[in-house]
C-alpha positions in Angstrom: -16.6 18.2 16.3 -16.7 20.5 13.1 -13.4 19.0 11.3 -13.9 21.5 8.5 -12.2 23.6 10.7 -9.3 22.3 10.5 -9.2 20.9 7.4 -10.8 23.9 5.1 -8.3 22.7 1.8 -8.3 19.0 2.5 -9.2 16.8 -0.3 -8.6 12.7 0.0 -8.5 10.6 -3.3 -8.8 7.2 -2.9 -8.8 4.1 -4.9 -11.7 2.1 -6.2 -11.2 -0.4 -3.2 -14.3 -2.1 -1.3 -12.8 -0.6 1.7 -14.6 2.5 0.9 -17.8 2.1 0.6 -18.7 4.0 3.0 -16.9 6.7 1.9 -20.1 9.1 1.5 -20.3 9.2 5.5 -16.8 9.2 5.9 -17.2 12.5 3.8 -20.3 14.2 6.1 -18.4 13.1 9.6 -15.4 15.0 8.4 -16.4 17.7 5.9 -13.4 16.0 3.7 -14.7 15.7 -0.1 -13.4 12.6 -1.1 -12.8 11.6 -4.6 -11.7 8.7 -6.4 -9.2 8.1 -8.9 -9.7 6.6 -12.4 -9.0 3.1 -13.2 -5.4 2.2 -14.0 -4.7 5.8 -13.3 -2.2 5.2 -9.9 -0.5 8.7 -10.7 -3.5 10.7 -9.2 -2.6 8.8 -5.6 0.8 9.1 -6.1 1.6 9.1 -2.2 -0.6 6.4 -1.4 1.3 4.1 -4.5 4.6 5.5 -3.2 3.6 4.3 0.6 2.4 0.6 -0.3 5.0 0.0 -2.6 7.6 0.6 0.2 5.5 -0.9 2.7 5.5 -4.2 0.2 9.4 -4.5 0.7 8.5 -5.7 3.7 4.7 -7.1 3.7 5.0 -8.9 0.2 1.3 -9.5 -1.2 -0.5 -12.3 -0.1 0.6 -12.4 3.4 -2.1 -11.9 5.9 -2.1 -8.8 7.9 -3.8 -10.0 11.0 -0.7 -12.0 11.3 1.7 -9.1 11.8 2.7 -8.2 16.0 3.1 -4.5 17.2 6.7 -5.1 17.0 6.6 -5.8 13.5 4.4 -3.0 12.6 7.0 -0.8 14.3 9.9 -1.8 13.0 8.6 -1.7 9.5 7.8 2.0 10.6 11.2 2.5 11.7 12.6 1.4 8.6 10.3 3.7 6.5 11.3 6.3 8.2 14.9 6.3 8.3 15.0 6.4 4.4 18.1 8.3 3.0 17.0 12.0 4.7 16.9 11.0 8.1 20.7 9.2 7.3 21.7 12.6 6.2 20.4 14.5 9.3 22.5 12.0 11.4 25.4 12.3 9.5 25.4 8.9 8.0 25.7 10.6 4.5 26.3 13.6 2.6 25.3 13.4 -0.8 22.4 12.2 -3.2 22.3 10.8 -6.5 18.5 11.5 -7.8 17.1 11.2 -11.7 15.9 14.9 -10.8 15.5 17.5 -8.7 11.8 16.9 -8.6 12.1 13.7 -7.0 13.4 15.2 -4.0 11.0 17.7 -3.0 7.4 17.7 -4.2 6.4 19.8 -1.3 7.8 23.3 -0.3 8.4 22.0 2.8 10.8 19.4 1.3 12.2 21.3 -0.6 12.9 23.8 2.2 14.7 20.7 4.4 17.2 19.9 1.0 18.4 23.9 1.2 19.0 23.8 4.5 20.6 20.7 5.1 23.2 21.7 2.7 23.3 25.0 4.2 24.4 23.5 7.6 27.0 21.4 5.7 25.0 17.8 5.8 24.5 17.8 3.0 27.4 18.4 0.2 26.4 17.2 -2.7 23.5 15.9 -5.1 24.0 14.5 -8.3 21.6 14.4 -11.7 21.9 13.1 -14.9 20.0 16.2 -16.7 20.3 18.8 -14.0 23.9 20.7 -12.9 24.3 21.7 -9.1 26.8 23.2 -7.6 26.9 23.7 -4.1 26.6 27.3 -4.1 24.2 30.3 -4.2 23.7 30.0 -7.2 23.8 26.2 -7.2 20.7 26.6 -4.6 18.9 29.3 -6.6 18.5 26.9 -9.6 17.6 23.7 -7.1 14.8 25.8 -5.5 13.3 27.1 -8.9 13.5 23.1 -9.7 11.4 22.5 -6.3 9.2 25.3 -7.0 8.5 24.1 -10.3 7.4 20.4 -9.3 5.7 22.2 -6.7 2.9 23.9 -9.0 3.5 20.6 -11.5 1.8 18.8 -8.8 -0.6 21.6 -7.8 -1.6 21.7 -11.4 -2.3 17.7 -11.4 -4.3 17.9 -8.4 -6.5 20.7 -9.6 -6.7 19.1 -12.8 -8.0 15.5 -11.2 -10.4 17.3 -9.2 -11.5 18.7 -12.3 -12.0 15.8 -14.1 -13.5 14.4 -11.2 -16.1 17.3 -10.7 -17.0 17.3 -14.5 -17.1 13.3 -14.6 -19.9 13.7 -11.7 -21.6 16.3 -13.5 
């Protein structure tokens, strides 16, 4: 199957790990270019740091993986992902305290969910240090520009690692 396809403006960064050494026929089974990020540079893998670190809440380094059941593998999952959104959308909560908007949404589609949950009322309030919101039009109009803002920040990075990347292999 021709996974380039699918996956025409999919790029995978990875770490420096053992675990992929094989990553050059990883690469011509998928049509995925794969990079890898620098040394000591865990911001270019941002999601994948994000991930483990919440995952090591609960698998704390050292402790063998072969060890874990299904049922702890799923309840781990269940817990990841009934973070402070998925309270919201239940009605468990209605607000968010957040060191910026940008940690909220680094994705249009994120940023998309936070407008419309207070749209519907789940959501009434979000709090920043730096940043003023009001739940309001214009309240919204600023938090979008915020989203759209951390949106091409993180576009920007990206291009700019593969960049670097490119020109480093060069």
């Amino acid at each position: 199957m021709d996974f380039g396809v699918f996956l025409d403006d999919v790029v995978r960064t990875y770490d420096n790990g053992a675990e992929f050494s094989y990553h050059d026929l990883i690469s011509i089974d998928t049509g995925i270019p794969i990079y890898f990020a620098y040394p000591y540079h865990s911001w270019e893998r941002g999601t994948n740091e994000n991930t483990n670190g919440l995952a090591l809440q609960y698998v704390p380094k050292g402790i063998a993986h072969d060890i874990l059941t299904e049922s702890d593998i799923q309840t781990i999952e269940d817990k990841l992902n009934h973070r402070p959104r998925k309270r919201i959308e239940k009605g468990e909560a209605d607000s968010i305290v957040s060191w910026h908007p940008d940690r909220l949404a680094r994705n249009s589609v994120d940023g998309g969910q936070i407008v419309y949950l207070l749209d519907i009322g789940k959501l009434v309030s979000l709090k920043f240090p730096s940043h003023w919101f009001e739940n309001a039009p214009q309240g919204k109009f600023t938090l979008s520009m915020a989203f759209v803002q951390s949106k091409y920040y993180v576009d920007s990075l990206s291009e700019n690692t593969k960049r670097g990347l490119r020109q480093k292999v060069n």
